[in-house]
RODO-2510 file (C-alpha; in nm, 4 decimals, decimal comma):
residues 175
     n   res          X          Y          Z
     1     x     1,5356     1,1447    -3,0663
     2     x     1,7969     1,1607    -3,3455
     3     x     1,5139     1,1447    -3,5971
     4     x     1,3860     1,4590    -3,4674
     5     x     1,6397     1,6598    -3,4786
     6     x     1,6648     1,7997    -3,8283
     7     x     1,2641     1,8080    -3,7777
     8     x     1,3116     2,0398    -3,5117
     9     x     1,5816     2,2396    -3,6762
    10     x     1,3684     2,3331    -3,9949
    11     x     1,0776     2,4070    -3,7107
    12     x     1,3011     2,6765    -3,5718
    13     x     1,4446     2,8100    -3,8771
    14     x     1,1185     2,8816    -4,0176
    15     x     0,9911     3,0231    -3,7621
    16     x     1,2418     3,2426    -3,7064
    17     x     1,2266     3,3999    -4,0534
    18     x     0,9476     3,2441    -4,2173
    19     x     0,6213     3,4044    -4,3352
    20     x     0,4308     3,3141    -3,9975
    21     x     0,6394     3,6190    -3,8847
    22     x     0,5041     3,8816    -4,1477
    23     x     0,1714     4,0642    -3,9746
    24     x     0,1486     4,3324    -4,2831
    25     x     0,1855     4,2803    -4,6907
    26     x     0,1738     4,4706    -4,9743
    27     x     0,0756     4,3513    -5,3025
    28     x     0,2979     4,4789    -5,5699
    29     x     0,1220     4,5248    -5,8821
    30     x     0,1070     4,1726    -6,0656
    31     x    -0,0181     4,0104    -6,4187
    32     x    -0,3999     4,0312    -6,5137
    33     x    -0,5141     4,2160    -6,1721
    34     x    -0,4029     3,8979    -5,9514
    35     x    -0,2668     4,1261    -5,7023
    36     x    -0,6152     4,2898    -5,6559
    37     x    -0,7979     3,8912    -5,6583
    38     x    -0,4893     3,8057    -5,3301
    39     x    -0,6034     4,0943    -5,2128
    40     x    -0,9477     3,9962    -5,1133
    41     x    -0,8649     3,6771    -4,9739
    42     x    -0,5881     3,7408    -4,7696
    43     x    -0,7909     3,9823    -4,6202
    44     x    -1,1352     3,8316    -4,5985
    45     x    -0,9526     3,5124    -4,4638
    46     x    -0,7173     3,7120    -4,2205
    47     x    -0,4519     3,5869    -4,3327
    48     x    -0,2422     3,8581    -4,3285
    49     x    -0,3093     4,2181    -4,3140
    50     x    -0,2799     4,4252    -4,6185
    51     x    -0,1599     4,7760    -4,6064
    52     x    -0,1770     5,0080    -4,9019
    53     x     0,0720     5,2249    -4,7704
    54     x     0,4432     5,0270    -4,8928
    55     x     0,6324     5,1113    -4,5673
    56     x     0,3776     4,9447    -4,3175
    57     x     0,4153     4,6451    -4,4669
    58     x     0,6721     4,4154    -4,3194
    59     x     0,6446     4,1773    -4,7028
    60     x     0,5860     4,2123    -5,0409
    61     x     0,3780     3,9681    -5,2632
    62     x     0,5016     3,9749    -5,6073
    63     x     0,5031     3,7623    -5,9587
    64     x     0,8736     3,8345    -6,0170
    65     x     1,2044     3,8367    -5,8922
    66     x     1,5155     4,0058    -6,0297
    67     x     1,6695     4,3102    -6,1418
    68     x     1,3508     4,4710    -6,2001
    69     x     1,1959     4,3764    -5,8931
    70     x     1,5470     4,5370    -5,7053
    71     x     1,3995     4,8502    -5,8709
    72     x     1,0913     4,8972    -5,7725
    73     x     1,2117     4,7681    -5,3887
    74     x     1,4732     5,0266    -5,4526
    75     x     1,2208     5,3011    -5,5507
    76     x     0,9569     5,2082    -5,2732
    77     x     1,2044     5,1653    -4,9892
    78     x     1,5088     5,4253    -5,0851
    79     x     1,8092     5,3550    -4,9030
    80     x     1,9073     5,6185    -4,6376
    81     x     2,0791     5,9484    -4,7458
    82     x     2,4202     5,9642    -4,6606
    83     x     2,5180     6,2244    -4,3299
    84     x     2,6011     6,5638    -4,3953
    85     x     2,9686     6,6519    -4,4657
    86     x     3,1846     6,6879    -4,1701
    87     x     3,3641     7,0266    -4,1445
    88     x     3,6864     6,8292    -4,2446
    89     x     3,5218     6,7643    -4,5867
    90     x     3,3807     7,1556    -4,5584
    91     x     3,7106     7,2615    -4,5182
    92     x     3,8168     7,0768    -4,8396
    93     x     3,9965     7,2814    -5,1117
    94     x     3,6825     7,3130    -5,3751
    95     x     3,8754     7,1758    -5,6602
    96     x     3,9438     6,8461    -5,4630
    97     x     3,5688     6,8952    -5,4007
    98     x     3,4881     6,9635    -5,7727
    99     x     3,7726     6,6249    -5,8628
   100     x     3,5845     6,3914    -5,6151
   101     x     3,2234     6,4828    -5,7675
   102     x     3,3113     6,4321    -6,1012
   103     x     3,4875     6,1409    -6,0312
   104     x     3,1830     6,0071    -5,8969
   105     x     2,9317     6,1443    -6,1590
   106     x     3,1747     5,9096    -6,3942
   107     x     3,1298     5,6293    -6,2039
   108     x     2,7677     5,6694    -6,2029
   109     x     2,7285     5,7138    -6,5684
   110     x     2,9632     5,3695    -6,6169
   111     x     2,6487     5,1765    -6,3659
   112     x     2,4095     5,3696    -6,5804
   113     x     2,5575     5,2320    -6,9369
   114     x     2,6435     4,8905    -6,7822
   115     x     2,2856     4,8469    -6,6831
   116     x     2,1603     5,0013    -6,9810
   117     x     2,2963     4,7000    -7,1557
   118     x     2,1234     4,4845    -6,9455
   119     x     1,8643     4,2624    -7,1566
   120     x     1,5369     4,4541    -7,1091
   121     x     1,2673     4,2871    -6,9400
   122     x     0,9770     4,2035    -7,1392
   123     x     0,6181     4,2239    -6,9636
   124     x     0,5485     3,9103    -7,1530
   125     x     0,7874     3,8040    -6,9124
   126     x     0,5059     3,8564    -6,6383
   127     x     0,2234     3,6389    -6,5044
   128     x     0,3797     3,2739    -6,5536
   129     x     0,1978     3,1617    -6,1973
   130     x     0,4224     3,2277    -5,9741
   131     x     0,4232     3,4318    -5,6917
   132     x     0,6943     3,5412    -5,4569
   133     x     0,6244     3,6725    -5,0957
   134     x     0,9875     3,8096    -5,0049
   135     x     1,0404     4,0217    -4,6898
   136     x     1,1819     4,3752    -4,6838
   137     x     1,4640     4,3603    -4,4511
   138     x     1,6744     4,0225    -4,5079
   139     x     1,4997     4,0474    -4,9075
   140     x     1,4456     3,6759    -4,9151
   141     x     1,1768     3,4987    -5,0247
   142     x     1,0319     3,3620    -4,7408
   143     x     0,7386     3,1493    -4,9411
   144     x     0,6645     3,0766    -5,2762
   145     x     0,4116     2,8943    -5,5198
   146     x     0,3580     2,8081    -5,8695
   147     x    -0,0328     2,8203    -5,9898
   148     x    -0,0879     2,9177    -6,3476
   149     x    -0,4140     3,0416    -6,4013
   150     x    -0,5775     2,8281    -6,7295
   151     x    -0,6870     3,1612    -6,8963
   152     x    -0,7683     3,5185    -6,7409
   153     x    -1,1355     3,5299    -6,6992
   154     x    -1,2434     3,6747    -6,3938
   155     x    -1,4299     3,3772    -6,2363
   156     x    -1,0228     3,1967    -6,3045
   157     x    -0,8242     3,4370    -6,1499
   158     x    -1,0749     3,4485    -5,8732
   159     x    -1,0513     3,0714    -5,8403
   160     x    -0,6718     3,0355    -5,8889
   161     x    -0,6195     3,3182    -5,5698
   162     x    -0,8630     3,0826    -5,3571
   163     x    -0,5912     2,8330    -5,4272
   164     x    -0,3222     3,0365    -5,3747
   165     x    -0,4674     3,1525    -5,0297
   166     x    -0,5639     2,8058    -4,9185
   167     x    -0,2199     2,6578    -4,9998
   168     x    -0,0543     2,9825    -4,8393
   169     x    -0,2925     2,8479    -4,5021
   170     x    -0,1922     2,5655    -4,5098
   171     x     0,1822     2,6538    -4,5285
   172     x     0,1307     2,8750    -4,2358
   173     x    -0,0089     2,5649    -4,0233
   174     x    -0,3835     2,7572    -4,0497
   175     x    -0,7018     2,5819    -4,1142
***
């Protein structure tokens, strides 16, 4: 029985976060049109149901992680706006009010330059082989896999999705 245990443990923890509970993706645009190859066989193999629409999906697919990737989360799923002022706060003197704003519009601008500084990210960067599906609440990757297409020919990226979506099956426990 003690040989089981950890056995049982990973069970549970994966399938209490792991990509057996994602019903919805969306693709996020990826390197030589592989997002639009995944597309047709997740879907024509039911493996998951692909939305167009960026807020019914419950996961994204996507070739990279990182800063950039935060973006374009960031710009697809915008945090919430922050509540209306209180009528303390509208009671404020407006200098205090004018003080606090530009304090914060300096604050803002320092994030702004810091990230400015930030290495830019090449799209050479892109298309390596591998390929992220990372859910949208908790932002972790729940599954992953590394399969370099040998050049970028149709019939190939048609070939290395089929591989993709047969190793993502089997992953899931599917036949």
């Amino acid at each position: 029985m003690r040989r089981f245990a950890p056995i049982l443990l990973a069970s549970a923890l994966w399938a209490a976060d792991g990509p057996g509970q994602v019903q919805a993706v969306y693709l996020l645009p990826m390197a030589n049109g592989l997002d639009q190859y995944l597309a047709h066989r997740i879907t024509s193999e039911a493996i998951y149901t692909v939305v167009t629409d960026p807020k019914l999906a419950d996961a994204v697919f996507t070739d990279q992680i990182g800063a950039s990737f935060e973006r374009r989360l960031t710009e697809l799923y915008p945090p919430p706006s922050p509540p209306e002022e209180t009528t303390a706060e509208k009671e404020k003197d407006p200098k205090t009010k004018e003080q606090d704003r530009d304090a914060e519009d300096a604050k803002l601008r320092e994030r702004l330059q810091r990230e400015g500084q930030a290495r830019p990210l090449s799209q050479f960067q892109r298309g390596q082989g591998n390929l992220f599906l990372v859910d949208l609440k908790s932002r972790k990757v729940l599954w992953s896999v590394h399969d370099r297409p040998k050049n970028f020919h149709p019939l190939e990226m048609e070939k290395t999705s089929g591989r993709i979506s047969a190793r993502l099956r089997k992953d899931l426990g599917r036949k």
